[in-house]
N, C-alpha and C positions, 0 to 999 in steps of 0.2 A: 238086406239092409233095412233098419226099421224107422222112418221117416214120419215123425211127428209132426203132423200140421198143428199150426195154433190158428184155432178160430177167433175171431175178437170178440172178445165179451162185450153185451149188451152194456149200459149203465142202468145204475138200477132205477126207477123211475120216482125221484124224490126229489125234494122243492132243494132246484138249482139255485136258489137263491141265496144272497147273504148267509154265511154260517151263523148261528148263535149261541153266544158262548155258554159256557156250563154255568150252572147256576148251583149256587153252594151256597149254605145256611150264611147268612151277618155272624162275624164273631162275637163271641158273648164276653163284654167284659169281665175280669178276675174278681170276685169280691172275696175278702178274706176277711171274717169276721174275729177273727180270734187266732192265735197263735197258737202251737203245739204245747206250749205252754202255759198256755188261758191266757187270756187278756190281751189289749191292745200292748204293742212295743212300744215302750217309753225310749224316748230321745233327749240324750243330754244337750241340754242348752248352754250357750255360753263359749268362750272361748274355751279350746284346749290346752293345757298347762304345759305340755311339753315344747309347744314352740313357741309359747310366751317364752319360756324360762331359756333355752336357746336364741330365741333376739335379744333377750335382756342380757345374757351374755355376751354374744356378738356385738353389740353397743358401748360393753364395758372395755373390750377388747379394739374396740376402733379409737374410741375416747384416749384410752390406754398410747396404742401407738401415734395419735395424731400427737399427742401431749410431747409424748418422746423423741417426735420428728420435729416438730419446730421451735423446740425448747433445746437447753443445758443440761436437761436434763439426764443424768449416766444413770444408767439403770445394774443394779449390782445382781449379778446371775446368779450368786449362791443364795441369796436371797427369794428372790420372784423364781426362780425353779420349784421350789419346794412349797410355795404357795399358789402356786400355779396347780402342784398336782394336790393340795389340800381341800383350792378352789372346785376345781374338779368333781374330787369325791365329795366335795357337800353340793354342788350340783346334783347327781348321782342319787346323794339321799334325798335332797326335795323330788325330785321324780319317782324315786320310790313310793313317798309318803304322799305327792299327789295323786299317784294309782290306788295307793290303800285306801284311800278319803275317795276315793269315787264311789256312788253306790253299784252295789250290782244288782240289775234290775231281772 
């Protein structure tokens, strides 16, 4: 039978003291001077049109049913349907036309 002793290893003789941690370069901040497409990125200013044009609708639309709720008002369906979806699609176009009127920078 083949019986292996283990002898205890010595420690290696080095400063038992406080470990200290590894030391790694300061990161270097990103500078990016220019884009792949030359130049600084221009940033449009300004509100965006599409949720202007979206709350200005939703206000029409509250205005609308508040009117209709506390009033005499009868509201004739074959009417306000068909202007509802005419509403719509000229919505539709001014978001269109406010995309084309953006520039592209």
């Amino acid at each position: 039978m083949n019986q292996h002793t283990s002898t205890p290893h010595a420690e290696p003789a080095s400063d038992q003291t406080t470990p200290q941690p590894a030391t790694h370069p300061a990161p270097t901040p990103m500078v990016t001077t220019s884009t792949p497409y030359g130049g600084e990125p221009e940033y449009l200013t300004g509100p965006a049109p599409t949720p202007v044009i979206i709350g200005l609708v939703g206000l029409l639309a509250l205005i609308s049913f508040l009117v209709w709720a506390l009033s005499d008002w009868v509201v004739n369906w074959a009417v306000a349907v068909p202007a509802g979806i005419v509403g719509l699609g000229a919505v539709i176009v001014a978001l269109g036309l406010a995309g084309l009127r953006r520039p592209r920078a």
